[in-house]
C-alpha positions as CSV (number, residue, x, y, z in Angstrom):
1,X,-5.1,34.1,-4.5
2,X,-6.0,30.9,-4.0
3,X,-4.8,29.2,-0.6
4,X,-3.3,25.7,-0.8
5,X,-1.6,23.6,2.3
6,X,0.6,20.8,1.9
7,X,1.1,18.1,4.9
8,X,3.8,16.0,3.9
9,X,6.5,14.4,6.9
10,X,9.3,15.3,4.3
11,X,10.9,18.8,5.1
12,X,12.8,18.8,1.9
13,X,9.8,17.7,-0.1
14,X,7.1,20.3,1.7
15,X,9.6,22.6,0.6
16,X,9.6,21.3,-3.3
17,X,6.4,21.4,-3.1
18,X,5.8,24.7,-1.7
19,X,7.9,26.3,-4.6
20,X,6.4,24.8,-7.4
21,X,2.8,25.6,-6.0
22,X,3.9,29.2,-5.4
23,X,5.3,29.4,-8.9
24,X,1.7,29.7,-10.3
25,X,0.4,33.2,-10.4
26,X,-3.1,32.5,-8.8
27,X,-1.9,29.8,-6.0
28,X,-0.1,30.6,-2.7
29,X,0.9,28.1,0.1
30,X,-1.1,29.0,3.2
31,X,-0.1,26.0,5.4
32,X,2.5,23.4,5.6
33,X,2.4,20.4,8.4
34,X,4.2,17.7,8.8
35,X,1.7,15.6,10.7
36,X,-2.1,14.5,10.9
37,X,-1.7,16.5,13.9
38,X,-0.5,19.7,12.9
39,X,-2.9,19.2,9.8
40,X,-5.9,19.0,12.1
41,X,-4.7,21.5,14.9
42,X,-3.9,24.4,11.6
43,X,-6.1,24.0,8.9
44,X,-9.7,25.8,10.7
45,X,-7.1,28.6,11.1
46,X,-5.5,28.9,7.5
47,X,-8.2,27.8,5.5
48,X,-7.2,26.1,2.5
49,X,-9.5,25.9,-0.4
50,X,-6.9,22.5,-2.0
51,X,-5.1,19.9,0.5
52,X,-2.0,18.3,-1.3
53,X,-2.4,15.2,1.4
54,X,1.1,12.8,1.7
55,X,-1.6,9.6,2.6
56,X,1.6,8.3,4.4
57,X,2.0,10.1,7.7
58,X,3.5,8.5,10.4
59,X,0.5,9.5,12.8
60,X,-2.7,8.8,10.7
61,X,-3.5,6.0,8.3
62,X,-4.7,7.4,4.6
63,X,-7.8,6.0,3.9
64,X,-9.0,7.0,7.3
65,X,-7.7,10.6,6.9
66,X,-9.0,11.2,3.2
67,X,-12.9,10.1,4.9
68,X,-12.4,12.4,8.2
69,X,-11.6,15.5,6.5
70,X,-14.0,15.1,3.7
71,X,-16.7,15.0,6.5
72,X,-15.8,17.7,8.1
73,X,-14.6,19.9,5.6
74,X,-16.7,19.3,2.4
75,X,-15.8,22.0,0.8
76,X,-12.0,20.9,1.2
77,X,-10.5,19.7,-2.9
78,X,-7.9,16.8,-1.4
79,X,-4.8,16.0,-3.7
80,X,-3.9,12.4,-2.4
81,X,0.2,12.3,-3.0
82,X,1.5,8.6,-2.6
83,X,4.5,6.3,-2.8
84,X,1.9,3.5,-2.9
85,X,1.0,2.3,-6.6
86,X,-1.1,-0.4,-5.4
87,X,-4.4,-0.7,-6.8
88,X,-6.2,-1.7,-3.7
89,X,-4.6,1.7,-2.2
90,X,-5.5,3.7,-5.1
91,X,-9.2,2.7,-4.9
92,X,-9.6,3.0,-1.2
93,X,-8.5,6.6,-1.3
94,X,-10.8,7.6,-4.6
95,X,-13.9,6.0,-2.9
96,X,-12.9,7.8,0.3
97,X,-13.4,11.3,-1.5
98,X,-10.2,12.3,-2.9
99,X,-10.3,14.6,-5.7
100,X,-7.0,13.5,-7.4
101,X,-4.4,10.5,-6.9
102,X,-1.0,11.9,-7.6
103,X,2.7,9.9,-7.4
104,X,5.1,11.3,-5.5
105,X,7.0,10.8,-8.7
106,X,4.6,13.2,-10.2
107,X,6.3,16.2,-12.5
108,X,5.6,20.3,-11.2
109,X,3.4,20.1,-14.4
110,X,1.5,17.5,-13.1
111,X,1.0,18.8,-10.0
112,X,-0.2,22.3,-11.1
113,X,-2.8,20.3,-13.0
114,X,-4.1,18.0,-10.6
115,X,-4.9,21.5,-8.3
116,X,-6.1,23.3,-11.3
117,X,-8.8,20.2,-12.2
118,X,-10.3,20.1,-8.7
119,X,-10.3,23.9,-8.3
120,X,-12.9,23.8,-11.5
121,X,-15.2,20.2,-10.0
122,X,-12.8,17.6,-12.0
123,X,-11.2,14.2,-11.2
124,X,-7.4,14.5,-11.5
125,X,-5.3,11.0,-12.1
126,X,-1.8,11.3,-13.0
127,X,-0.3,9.2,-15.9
128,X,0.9,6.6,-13.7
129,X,-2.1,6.0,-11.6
130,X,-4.2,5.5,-14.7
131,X,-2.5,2.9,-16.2
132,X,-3.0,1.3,-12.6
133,X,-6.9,1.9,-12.9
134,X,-6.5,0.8,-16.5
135,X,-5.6,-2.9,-15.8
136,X,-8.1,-5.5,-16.3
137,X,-7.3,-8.1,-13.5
138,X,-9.4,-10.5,-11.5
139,X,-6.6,-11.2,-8.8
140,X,-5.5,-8.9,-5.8
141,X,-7.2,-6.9,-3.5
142,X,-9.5,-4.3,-5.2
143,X,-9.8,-2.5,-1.9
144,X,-7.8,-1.9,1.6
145,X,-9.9,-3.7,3.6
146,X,-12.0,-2.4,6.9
147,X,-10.5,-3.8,10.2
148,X,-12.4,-3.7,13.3
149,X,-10.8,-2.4,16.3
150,X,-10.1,-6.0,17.4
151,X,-8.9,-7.2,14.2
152,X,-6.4,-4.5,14.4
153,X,-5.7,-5.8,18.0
154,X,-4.9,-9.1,16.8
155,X,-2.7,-8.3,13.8
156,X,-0.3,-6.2,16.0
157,X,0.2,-8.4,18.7
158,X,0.6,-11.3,15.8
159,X,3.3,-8.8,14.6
160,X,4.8,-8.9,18.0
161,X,5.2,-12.8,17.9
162,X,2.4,-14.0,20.3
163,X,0.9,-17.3,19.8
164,X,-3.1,-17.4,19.6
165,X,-2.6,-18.9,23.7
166,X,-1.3,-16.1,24.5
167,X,-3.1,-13.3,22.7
168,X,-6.4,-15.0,23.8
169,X,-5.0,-14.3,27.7
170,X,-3.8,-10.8,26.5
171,X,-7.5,-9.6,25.0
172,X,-9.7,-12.5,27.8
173,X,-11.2,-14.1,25.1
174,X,-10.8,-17.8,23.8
175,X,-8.1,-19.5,21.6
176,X,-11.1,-20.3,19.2
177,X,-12.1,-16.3,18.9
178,X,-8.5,-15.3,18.4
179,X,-8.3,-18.6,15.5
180,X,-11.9,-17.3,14.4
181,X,-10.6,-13.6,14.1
182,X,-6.9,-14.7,12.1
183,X,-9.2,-16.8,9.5
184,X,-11.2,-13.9,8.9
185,X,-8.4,-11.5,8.6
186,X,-7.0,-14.2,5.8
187,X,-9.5,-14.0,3.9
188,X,-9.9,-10.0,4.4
189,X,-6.2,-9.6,2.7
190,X,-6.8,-12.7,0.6
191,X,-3.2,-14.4,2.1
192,X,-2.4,-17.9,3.1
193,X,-0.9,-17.4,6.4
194,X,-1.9,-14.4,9.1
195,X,1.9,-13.1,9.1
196,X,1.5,-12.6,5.4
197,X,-1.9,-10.1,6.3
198,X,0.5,-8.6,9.1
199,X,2.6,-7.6,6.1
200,X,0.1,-6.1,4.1
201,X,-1.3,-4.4,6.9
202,X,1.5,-2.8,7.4
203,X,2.4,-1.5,4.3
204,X,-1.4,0.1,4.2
205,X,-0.5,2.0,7.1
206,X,-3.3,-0.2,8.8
207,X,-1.4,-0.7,12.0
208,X,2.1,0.5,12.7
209,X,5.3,-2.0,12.7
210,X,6.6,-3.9,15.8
């Protein structure tokens, strides 16, 4: 049998999952966690040979999670399962080392198939993500973009309503550092105003909401 693990924060959806995976002869749910946490703390111990990874966990950002894993378990075929349908998200967690992209619309079919591909060295992409990869546009971000550790300082205390003054007092740097940082951040997430980076930071799991 073939071991699989599914993290996903949705009780009623690991569940779904878990039935449909065990449907197929050769594949047999080993592991189920509902956290980066519980992924990390379980999965030396169950050894999964296929991750179906939810990329929205409440206690890991995606991208970041898809990267760690891959470098410390290469062997490890990861299943990225999303809400997101951005392409900017998509790309991220492909370059990252995913092994598929599935929706979390995605049919039991689908899924069976994305596990199947990896299992054999392929690149699964589900129907809906393709037509995403398919679309010839020179607007929007192409990537999720790489934050520093102070650039993610910034944008959450911006989403907590404090004024460049007073962030400048909170970190002990200058008002000119903190204006430097929120240009830069601007043009990282290609927006006109910082609040509107704060947004998309936010929906990329980048830092968490205020």
């Amino acid at each position: 049998m073939i071991k699989i693990a599914i993290t996903d924060d949705h009780p009623l959806l690991l569940e779904g999952l878990k039935n449909i995976i065990n449907s197929h002869e050769d594949f047999e749910v080993v592991g189920m966690y509902a956290s980066a946490a519980e992924l990390f703390k379980n999965i030396v111990a169950d050894a999964p040979l296929v991750l179906l990874l939810d990329i929205n966990l409440p206690d890991a950002n995606g991208i970041d999670l898809v990267k760690g894993l891959k470098e410390s378990h290469k062997e490890l075929k990861i299943v990225a399962f999303s809400v997101h349908n951005e392409l900017a998200v998509i790309n991220s967690i492909l370059n990252e080392g995913a092994d598929a992209y599935l929706q979390k619309n995605a049919t039991g079919n689908e899924i069976i198939t994305a596990i199947s591909d990896v299992l054999v060295g392929k690149r699964y992409i589900c129907e809906k993500t393709q037509v995403i990869l398919n679309k010839k546009t020179d607007t929007g971000l192409k990537q999720v973009p790489k934050l520093t550790r102070r650039e993610k300082e910034i944008l959450t205390f911006v989403a907590k309503g404090m004024t460049t003054n007073q962030i400048a007092e909170s970190l002990f740097i200058s008002s000119h550092t903190v204006e430097s940082h929120r240009k830069n951040l601007m043009e990282k997430f290609q927006t006109k105003s910082v609040t509107a980076a704060v947004k998309s930071a936010i929906e990329y799991g980048l830092i968490r909401e205020a």
